[in-house]
C-alpha positions as CSV (number, residue, x, y, z in Angstrom):
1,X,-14.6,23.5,-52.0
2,X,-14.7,19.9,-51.0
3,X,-12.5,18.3,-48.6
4,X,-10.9,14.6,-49.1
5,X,-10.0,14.4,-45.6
6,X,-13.5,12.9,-44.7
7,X,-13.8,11.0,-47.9
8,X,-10.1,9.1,-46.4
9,X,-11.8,7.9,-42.4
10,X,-14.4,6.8,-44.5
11,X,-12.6,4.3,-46.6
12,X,-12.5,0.4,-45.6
13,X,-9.6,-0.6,-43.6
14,X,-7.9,2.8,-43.2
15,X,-7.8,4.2,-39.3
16,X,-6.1,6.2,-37.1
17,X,-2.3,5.3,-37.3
18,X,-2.2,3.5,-33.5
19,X,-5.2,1.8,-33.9
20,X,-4.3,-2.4,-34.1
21,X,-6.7,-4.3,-36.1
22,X,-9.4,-6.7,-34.1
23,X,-8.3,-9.0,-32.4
24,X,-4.9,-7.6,-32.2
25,X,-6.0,-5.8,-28.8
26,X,-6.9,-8.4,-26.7
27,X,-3.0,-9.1,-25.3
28,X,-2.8,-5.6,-24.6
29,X,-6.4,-5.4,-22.7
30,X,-5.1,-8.3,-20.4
31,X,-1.8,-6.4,-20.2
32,X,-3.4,-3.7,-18.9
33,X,-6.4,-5.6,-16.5
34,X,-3.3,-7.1,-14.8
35,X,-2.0,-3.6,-13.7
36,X,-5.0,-2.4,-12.9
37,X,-5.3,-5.2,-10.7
38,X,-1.5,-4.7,-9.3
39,X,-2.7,-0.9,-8.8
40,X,-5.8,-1.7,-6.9
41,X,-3.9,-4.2,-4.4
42,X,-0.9,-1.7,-4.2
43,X,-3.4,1.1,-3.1
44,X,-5.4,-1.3,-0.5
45,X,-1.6,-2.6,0.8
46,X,-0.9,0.9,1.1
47,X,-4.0,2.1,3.3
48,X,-3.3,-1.2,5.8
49,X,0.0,-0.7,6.6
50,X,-0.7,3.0,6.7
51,X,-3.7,1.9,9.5
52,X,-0.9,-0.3,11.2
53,X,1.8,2.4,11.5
54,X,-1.1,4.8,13.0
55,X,-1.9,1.8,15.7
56,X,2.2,2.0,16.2
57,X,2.2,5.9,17.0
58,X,-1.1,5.5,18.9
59,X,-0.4,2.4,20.9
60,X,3.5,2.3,20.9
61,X,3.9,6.3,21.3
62,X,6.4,6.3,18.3
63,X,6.6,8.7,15.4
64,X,4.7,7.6,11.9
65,X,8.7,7.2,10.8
66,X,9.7,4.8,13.5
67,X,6.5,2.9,13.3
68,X,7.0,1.9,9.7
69,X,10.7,1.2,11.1
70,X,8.7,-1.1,13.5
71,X,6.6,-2.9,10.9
72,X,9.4,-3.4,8.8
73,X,11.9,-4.9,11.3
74,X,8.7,-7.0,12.6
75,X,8.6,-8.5,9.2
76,X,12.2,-9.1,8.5
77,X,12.6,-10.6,12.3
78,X,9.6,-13.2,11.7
79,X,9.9,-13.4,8.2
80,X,6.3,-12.6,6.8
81,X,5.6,-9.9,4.5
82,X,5.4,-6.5,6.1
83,X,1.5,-5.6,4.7
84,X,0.6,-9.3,6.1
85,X,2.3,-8.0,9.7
86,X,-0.2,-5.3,9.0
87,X,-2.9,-7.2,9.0
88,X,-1.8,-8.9,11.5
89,X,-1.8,-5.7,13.6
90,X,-5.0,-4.6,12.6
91,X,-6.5,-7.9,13.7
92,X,-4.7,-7.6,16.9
93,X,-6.4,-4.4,17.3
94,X,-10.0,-5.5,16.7
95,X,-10.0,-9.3,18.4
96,X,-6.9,-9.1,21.1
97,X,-5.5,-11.3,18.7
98,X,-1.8,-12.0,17.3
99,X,0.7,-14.9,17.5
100,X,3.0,-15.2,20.0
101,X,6.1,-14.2,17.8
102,X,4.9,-11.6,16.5
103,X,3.7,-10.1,19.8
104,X,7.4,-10.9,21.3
105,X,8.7,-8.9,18.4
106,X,6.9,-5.9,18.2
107,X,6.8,-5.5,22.0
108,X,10.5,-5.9,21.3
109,X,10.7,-3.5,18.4
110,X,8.5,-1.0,20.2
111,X,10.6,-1.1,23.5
112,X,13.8,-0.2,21.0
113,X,11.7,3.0,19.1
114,X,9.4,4.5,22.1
115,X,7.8,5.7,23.8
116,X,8.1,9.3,22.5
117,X,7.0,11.8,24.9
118,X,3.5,13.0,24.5
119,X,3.4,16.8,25.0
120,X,1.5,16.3,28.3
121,X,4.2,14.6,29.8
122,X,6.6,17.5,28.9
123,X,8.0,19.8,31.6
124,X,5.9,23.4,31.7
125,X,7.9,26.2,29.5
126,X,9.5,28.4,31.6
């Protein structure tokens, strides 16, 4: 018993039904470099604003939700992107360093959201 489903990938020019012919791929490859791309930034934006809201709940005693509250309002109140406030942030918390505005409106923001109570300074259970 033979089989003419092997003779058939064999013939010229006949491939799997979703393959494009050469050439044809190359606006699709770029297509999807750029996302990958978009993806890789999204995931490094994501882990420095996510280091910037720990620096908020660490330094401003505020809860993870009310330090991106922080961030956010930081950026809309000076006008720069919120993951470049981040950076900001995390530069302030390496050097000492961060512009005058944006120091005046965290320390604002911050006064608004926190401190929080740390457990320690809670009252004994009775």
């Amino acid at each position: 018993m033979t089989s003419d489903a092997g003779s058939k990938a064999e013939e010229p020019g006949r491939g799997l039904p979703d393959q494009a012919a050469p050439g044809e791929d190359a606006p699709r490859i770029a297509e999807l470099q750029e996302e990958i791309g978009q993806l890789k930034e999204a995931v490094t934006s994501h882990a420095v604003v996510d280091q910037a809201i720990g620096m908020m709940v660490a330094l401003g005693r505020v809860t993870p939700d009310d330090g991106w509250t922080v961030l956010r309002e930081v950026s809309q109140h000076t006008n720069i992107k919120l993951r470049n406030v981040a950076e900001m942030i995390l530069v302030w918390g390496q050097k000492g360093d961060l512009p005058p505005d944006v120091r005046t409106t965290l320390e604002d923001t911050l006064d608004r959201y926190g401190p929080t109570s740390l457990p320690e300074d809670s009252p004994p259970p009775r």
